[in-house]
PyMOL Python script that loads the backbone (N, CA, C, O; Angstrom):
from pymol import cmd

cmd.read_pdbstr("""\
ATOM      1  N   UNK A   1      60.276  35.352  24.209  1.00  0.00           N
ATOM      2  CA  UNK A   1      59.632  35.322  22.902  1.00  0.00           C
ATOM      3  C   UNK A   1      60.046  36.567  22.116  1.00  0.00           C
ATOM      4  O   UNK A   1      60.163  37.593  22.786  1.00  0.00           O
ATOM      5  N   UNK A   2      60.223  36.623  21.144  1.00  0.00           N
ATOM      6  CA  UNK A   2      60.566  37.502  20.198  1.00  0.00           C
ATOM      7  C   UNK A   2      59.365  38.476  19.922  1.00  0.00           C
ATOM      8  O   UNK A   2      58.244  37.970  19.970  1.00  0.00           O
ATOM      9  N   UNK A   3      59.466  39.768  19.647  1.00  0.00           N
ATOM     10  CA  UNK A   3      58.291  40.733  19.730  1.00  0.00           C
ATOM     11  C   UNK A   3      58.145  40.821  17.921  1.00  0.00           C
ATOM     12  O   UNK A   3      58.929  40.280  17.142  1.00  0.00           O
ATOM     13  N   UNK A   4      57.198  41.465  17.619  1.00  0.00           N
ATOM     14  CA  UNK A   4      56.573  41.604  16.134  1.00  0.00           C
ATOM     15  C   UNK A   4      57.558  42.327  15.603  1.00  0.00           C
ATOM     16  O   UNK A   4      58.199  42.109  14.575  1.00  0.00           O
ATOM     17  N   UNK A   5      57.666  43.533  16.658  1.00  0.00           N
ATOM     18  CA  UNK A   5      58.865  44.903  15.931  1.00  0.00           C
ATOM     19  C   UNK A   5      60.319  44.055  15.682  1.00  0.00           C
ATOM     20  O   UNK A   5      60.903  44.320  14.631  1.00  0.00           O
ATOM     21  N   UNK A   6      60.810  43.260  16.399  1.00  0.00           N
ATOM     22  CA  UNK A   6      61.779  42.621  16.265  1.00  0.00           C
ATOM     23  C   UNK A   6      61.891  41.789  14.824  1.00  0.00           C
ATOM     24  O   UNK A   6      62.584  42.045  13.840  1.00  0.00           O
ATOM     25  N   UNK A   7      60.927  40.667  15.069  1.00  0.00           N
ATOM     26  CA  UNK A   7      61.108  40.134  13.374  1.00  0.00           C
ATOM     27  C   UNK A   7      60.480  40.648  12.337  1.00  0.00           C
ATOM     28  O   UNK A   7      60.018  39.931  11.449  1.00  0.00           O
ATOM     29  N   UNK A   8      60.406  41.761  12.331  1.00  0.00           N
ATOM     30  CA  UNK A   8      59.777  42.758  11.527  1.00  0.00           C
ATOM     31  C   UNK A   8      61.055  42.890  10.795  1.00  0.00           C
ATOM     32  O   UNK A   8      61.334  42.699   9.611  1.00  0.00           O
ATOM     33  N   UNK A   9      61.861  43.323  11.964  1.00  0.00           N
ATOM     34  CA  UNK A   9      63.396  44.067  11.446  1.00  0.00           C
ATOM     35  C   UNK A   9      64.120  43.415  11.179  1.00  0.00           C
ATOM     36  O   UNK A   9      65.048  43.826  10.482  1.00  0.00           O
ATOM     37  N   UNK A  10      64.058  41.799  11.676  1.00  0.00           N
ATOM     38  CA  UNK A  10      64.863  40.816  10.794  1.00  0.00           C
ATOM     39  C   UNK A  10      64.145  40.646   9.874  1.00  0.00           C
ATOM     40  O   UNK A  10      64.974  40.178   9.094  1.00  0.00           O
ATOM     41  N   UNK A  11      63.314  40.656   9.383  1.00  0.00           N
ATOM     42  CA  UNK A  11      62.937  40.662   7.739  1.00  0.00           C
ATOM     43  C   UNK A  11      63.223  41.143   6.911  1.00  0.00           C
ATOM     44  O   UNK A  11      63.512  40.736   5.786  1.00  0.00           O
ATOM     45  N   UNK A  12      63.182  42.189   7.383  1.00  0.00           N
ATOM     46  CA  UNK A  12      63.565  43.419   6.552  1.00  0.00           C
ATOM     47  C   UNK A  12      65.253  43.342   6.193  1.00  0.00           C
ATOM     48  O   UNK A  12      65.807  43.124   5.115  1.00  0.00           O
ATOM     49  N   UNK A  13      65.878  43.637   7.669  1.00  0.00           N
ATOM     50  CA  UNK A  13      67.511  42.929   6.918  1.00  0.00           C
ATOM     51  C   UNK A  13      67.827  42.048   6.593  1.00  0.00           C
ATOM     52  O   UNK A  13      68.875  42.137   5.953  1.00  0.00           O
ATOM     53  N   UNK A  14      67.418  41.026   6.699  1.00  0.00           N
ATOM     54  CA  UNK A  14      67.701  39.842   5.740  1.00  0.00           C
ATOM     55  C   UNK A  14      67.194  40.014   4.758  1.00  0.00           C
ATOM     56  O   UNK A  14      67.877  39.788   3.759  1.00  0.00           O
ATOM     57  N   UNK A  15      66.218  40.340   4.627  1.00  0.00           N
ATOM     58  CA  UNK A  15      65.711  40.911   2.649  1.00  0.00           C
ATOM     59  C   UNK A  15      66.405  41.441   1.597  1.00  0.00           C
ATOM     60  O   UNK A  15      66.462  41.316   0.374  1.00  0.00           O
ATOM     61  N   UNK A  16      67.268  42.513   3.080  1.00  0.00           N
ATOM     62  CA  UNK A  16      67.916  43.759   2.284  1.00  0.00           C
ATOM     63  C   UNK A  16      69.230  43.109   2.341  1.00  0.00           C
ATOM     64  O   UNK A  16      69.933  44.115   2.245  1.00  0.00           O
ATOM     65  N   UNK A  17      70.065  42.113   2.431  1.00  0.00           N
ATOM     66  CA  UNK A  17      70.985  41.306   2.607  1.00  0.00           C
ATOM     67  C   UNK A  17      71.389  40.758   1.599  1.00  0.00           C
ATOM     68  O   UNK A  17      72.435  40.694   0.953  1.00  0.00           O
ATOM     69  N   UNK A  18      69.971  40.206   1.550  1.00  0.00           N
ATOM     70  CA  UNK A  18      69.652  39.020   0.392  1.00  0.00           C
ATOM     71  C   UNK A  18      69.802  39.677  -1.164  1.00  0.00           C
ATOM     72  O   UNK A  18      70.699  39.382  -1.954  1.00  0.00           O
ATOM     73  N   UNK A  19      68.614  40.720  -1.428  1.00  0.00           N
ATOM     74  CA  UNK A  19      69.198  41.715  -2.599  1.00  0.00           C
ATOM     75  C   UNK A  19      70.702  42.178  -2.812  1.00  0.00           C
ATOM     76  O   UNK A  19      71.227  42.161  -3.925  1.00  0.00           O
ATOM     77  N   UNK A  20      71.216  42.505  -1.907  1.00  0.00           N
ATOM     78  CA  UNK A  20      72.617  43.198  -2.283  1.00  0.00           C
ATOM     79  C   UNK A  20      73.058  42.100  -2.501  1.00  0.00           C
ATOM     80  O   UNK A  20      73.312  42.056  -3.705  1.00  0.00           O
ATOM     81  N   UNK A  21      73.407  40.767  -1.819  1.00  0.00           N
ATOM     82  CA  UNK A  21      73.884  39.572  -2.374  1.00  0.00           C
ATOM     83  C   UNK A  21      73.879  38.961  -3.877  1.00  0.00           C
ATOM     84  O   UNK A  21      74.745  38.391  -4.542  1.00  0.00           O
ATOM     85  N   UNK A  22      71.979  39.473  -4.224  1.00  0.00           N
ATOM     86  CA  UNK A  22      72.245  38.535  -5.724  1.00  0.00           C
ATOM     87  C   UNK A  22      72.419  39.752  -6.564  1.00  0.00           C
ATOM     88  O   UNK A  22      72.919  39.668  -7.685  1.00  0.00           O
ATOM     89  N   UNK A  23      72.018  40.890  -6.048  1.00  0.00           N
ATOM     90  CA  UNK A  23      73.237  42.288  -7.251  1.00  0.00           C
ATOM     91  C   UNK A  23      74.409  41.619  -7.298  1.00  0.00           C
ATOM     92  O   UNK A  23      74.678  40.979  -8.314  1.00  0.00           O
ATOM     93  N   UNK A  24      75.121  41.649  -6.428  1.00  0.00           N
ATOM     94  CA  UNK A  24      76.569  41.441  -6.294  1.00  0.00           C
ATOM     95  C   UNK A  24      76.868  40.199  -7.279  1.00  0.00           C
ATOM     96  O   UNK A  24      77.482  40.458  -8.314  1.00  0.00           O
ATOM     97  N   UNK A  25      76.488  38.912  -7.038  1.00  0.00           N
ATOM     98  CA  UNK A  25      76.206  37.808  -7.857  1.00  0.00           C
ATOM     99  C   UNK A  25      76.001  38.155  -9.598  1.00  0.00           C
ATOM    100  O   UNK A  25      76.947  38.075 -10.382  1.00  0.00           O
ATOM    101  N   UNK A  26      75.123  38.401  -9.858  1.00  0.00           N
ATOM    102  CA  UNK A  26      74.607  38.804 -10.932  1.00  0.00           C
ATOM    103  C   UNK A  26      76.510  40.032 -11.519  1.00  0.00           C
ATOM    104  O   UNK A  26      77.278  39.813 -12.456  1.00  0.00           O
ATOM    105  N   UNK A  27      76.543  40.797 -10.801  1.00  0.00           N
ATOM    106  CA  UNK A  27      77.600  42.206 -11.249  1.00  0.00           C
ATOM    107  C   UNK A  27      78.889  40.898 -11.530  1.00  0.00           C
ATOM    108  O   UNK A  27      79.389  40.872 -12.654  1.00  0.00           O
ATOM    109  N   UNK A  28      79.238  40.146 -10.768  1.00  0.00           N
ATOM    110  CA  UNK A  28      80.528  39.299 -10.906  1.00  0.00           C
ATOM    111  C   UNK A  28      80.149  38.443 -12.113  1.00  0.00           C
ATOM    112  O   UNK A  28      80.905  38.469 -13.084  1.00  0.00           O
ATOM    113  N   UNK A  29      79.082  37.708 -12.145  1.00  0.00           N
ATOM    114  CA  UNK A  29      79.076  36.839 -13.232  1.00  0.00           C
ATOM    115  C   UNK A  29      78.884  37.027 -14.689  1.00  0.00           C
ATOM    116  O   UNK A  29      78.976  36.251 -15.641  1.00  0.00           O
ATOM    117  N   UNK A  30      78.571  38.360 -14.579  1.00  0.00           N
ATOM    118  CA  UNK A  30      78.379  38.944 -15.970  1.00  0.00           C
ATOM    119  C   UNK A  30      80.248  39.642 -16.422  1.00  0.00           C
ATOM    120  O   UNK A  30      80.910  39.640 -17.459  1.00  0.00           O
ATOM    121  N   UNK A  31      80.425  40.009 -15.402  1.00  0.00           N
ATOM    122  CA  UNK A  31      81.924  40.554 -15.684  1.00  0.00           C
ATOM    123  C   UNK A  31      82.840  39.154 -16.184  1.00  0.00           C
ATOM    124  O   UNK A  31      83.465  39.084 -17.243  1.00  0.00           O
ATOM    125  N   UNK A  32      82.764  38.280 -15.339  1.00  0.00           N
ATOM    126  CA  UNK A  32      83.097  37.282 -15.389  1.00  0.00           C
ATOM    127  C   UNK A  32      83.552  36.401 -16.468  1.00  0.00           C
ATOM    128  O   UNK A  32      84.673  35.901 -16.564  1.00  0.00           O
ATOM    129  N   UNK A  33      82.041  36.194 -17.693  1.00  0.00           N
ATOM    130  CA  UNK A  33      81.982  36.302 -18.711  1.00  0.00           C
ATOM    131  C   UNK A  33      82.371  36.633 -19.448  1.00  0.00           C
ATOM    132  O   UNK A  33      82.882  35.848 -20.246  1.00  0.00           O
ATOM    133  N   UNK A  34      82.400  38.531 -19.766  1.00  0.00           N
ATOM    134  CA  UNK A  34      83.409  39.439 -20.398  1.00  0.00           C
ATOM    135  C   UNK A  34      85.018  38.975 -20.088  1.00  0.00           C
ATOM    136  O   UNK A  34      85.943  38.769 -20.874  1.00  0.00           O
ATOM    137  N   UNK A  35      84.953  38.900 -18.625  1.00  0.00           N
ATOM    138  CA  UNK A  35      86.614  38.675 -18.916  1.00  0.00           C
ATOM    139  C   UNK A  35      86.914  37.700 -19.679  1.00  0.00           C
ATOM    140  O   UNK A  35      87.654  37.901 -20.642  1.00  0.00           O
ATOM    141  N   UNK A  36      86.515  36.714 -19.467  1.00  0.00           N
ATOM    142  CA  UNK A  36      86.937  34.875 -20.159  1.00  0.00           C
ATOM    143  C   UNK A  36      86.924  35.706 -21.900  1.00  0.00           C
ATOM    144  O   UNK A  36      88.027  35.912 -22.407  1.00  0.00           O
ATOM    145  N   UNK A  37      85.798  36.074 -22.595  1.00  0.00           N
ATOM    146  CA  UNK A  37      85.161  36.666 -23.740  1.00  0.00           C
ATOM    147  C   UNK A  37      86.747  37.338 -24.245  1.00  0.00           C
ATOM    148  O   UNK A  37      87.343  37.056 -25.284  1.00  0.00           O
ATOM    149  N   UNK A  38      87.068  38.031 -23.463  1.00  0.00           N
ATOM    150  CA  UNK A  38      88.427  39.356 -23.741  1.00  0.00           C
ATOM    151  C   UNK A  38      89.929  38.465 -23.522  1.00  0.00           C
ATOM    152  O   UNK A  38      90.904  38.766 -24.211  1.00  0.00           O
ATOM    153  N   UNK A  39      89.983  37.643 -22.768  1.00  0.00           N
ATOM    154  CA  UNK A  39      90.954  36.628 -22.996  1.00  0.00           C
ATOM    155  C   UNK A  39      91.318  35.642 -23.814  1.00  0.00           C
ATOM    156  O   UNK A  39      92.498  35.429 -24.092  1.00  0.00           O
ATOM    157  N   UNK A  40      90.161  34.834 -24.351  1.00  0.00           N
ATOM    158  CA  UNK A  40      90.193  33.946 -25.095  1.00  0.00           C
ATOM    159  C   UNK A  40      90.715  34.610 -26.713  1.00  0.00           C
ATOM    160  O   UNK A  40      91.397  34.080 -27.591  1.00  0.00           O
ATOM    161  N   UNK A  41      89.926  36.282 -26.631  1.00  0.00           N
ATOM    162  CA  UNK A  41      90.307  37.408 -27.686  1.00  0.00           C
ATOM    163  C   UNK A  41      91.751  37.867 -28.003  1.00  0.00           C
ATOM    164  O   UNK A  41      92.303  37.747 -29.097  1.00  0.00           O
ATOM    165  N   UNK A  42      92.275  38.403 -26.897  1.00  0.00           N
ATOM    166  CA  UNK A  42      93.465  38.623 -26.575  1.00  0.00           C
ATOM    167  C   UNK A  42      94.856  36.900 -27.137  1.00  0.00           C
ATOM    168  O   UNK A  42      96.011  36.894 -27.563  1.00  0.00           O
ATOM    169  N   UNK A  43      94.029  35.968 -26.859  1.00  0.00           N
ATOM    170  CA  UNK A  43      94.942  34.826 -26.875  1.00  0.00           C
ATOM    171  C   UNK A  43      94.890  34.762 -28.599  1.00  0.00           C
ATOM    172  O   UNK A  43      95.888  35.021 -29.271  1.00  0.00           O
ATOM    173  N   UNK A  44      93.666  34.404 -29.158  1.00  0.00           N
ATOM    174  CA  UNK A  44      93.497  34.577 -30.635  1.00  0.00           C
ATOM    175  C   UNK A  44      94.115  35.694 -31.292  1.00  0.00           C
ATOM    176  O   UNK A  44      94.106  35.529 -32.512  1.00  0.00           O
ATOM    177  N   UNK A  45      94.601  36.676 -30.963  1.00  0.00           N
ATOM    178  CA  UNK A  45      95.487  38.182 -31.776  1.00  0.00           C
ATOM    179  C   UNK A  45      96.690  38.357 -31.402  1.00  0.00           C
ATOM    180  O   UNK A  45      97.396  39.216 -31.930  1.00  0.00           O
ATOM    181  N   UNK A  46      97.216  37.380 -30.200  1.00  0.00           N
ATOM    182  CA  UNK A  46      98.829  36.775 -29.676  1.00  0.00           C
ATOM    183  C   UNK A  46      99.018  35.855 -31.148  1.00  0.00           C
ATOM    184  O   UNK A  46      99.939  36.146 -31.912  1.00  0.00           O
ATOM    185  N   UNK A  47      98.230  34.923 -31.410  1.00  0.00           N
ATOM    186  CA  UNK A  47      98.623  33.879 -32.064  1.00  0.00           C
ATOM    187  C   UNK A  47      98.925  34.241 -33.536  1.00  0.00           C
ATOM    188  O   UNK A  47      99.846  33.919 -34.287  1.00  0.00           O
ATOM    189  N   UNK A  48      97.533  35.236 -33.733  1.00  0.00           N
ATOM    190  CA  UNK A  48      97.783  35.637 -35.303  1.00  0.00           C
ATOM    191  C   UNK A  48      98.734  36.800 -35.218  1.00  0.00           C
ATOM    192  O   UNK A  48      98.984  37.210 -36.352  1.00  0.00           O
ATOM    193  N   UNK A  49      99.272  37.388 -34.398  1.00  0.00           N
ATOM    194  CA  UNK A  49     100.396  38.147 -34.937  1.00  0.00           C
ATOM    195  C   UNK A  49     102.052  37.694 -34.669  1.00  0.00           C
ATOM    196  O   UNK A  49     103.117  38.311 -34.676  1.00  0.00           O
ATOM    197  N   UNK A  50     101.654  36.299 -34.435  1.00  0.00           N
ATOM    198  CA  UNK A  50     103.261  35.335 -34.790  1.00  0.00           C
ATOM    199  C   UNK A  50     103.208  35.103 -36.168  1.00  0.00           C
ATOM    200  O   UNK A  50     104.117  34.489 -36.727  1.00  0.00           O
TER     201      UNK A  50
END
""", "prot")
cmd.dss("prot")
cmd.show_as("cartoon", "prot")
cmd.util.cbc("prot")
cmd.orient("prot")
């Protein structure tokens, strides 16, 4: 059987797992955004300076 202190501490790291995961999530998809945002930019100021 698994002791209290034990899934104590899997709680806890999986918690703390779980947070750094949806930072990480959240940090990519917002960049993500910007990039597409700065490309689509970049493609529009290719075109107008033909």
């Amino acid at each position: 059987m698994i002791s209290d202190v034990t899934l104590s501490a899997l709680a806890n790291w999986l918690g703390s797992l779980t947070m750094v995961l949806i930072v990480l999530y959240h940090a990519l998809s917002v960049n993500a955004k910007r990039n597409q945002e700065n490309a689509a930019r970049l493609a529009n100021n290719a075109q107008a300076s033909r």
